[in-house]
Phi, psi and omega in degrees: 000126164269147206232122158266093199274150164231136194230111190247037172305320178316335180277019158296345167216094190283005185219025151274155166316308208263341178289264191333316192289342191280312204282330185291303161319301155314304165320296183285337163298326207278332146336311204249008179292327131007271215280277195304008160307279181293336187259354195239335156078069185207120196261147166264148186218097188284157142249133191207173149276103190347314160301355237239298195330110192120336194273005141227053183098206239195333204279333205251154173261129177228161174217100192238157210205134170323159176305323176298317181275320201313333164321297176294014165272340180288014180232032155324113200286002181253138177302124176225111218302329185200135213221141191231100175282068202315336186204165179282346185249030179311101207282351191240098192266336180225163144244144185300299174256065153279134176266313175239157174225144184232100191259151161276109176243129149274302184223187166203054195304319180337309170320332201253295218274307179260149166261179169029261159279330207258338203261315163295347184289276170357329173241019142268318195299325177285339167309301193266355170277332195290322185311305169305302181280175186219007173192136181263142158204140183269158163261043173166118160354292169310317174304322192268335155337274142282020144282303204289341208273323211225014167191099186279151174231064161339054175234128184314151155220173177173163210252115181235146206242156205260129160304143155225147192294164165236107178270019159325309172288333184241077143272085190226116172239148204281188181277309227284294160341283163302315176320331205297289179336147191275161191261338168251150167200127147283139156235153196235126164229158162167200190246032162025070170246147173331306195318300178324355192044036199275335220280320193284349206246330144302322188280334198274350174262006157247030179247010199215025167358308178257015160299163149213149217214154183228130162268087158285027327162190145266111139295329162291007194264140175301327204300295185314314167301323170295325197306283198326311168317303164273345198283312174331291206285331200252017137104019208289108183246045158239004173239132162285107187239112160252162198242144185039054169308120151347141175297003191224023158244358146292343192291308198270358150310261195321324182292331202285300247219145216293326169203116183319132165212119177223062203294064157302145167259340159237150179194099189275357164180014152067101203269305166355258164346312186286329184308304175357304214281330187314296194272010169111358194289116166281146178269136147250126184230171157308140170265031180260160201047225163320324201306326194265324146306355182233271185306025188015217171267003171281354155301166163249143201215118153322082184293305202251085173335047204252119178300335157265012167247359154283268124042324177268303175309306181312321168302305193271343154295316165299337157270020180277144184265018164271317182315342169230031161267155184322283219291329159308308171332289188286335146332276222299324209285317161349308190287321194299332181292329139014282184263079207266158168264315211263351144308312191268352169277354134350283162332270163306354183264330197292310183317304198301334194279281191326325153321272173322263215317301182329286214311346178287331185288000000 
């Protein structure tokens, strides 16, 4: 039998990004252990946190071990054929007898995000994940893109595109909750870090008078207290900030309000927008980084990031008589099924056999 460690610690904070990307993956890979038992004569092997054991089934092997301990798995004593390092920020970066290793590049925000020492730090540690594999793989074109641009690699690869849930089902709010709303709204969700560009989407709604806009986040964040600050000082009475919404008051967010809006300046893949797009929702996005290969051509896209010529696009697509009809709708949600998760776990299974298989030649 050949042994696949997946390594999912992360998913200890299952509603952070790359922890939800760990649990949503694992589940659905873990869907097929079965199947790659008998036709493929191949055991799965999770790394989890000892609470965690067990959460993708019985069908799967898991090897979980405290946070503290979580080390002593790189002197893993079994020949292990392929071992998958799910994001670039893994802490248990090798098993000693991996035959092959396969890292997950989301971004390489770092790049954009740090100075000085914090920033050389940053580009060793990833200098040395690179050092470890033997095989790669992005979540978007653009993520490999610019990896390649500031760390060239000479590793097999591919490009795999990330599942997103369709939160249809649970858009559900309490009354107290709705009552809050606007009857019309655009919305912006995200961890309202400076990168998010939220500060511009204040100033463009006070070119946008008759909109109203709901800002969902931490508020509590420095960044989120200057919002606050300002929305305060400059009288901006069209916006809304509610702060850290339920998933299934984020649900109804997207189902409630007229459109998306997200002018990010990094994104290695945009999760947000597609959720959007799940429920028929048109986008306004950034045209940087990712945002424009994952929102494709059913988005609307910001050539300038200004706020009263952001604000203008937005006025004229929205009185266009296509923007909120059912058949635009049913486009965009269309477009959106794409991005499936058991497509990309797929995805991933087909890479690990091709992997294995190469490696037998």
């Amino acid at each position: 039998m050949k042994r696949i460690i997946i390594e999912s610690y992360a998913i200890r904070n299952p509603y952070v990004g790359l922890g939800e990307f760990c649990m949503k993956l694992g589940r659905h890979i873990a869907a097929h252990a079965e199947e790659l038992r008998t036709q493929h004569q191949i055991e799965l092997y999770f790394i989890v946190p000892p609470k965690y054991k067990g959460c993708f089934g019985n069908q799967v092997h898991y090897l979980a071990v405290p946070k503290a301990l979580r080390y002593i798995l790189m002197a893993y004593p079994f020949r292990v054929d392929l071992f998958h390092m799910p994001h670039q920020y893994c802490h248990l970066k090798k098993i000693c007898r991996a035959e092959n290793v396969l890292m997950t590049i989301h971004d390489i925000n770092f790049m954009y995000e740090k100075q000085g020492e914090k920033l050389d730090r940053s580009i060793r540690r990833f200098k040395n994940k690179l050092h470890l594999v033997s095989h790669l793989n992005y979540i978007s074109q653009f993520a490999k893109t610019d990896t390649n641009a500031h760390f060239p690699a000479h590793f097999p690869d591919r490009v795999i595109y990330n599942g997103v849930t369709d939160l249809n089902s649970k858009a559900q709010a309490s009354e107290a909750f709705a009552s809050r709303l606007p009857e019309h709204f655009l919305f912006h969700i995200s961890s309202l870090l400076p990168k998010k560009n939220i500060h511009l989407l204040v100033e463009m709604m006070k070119h946008l008078p008759e909109e109203n806009l709901v800002i969902a986040g931490n508020w509590k964040s420095s960044y989120g207290q200057k919002l606050l600050e300002q929305i305060k000082a400059e009288h901006i009475t069209n916006i809304l900030p509610l702060n850290n919404v339920s998933e299934e008051e984020k649900a109804y967010l997207y189902k409630r309000c007229k459109a998306f809006v997200f002018p990010s300046l990094c994104e290695g893949f945009g999760l947000p927008p597609i959720e959007a797009m799940k429920f028929g929702k048109p986008c306004f996005l950034s045209t940087c980084t990712s945002l424009p290969e994952i929102g494709g051509e059913l988005a609307y896209y910001w050539p300038v990031l200004q706020p009263e010529e952001m604000a203008t696009v937005v006025r004229e697509q929205i009185s266009s008589p296509d923007f909120e009809s059912p058949e635009n709708g049913q486009r965009i949600r269309n477009y959106a099924q794409k991005f499936d998760w058991e497509k990309c776990a797929q995805g991933y299974i087909d890479y690990y056999l091709d992997i294995l298989n190469s490696s037998k030649k």
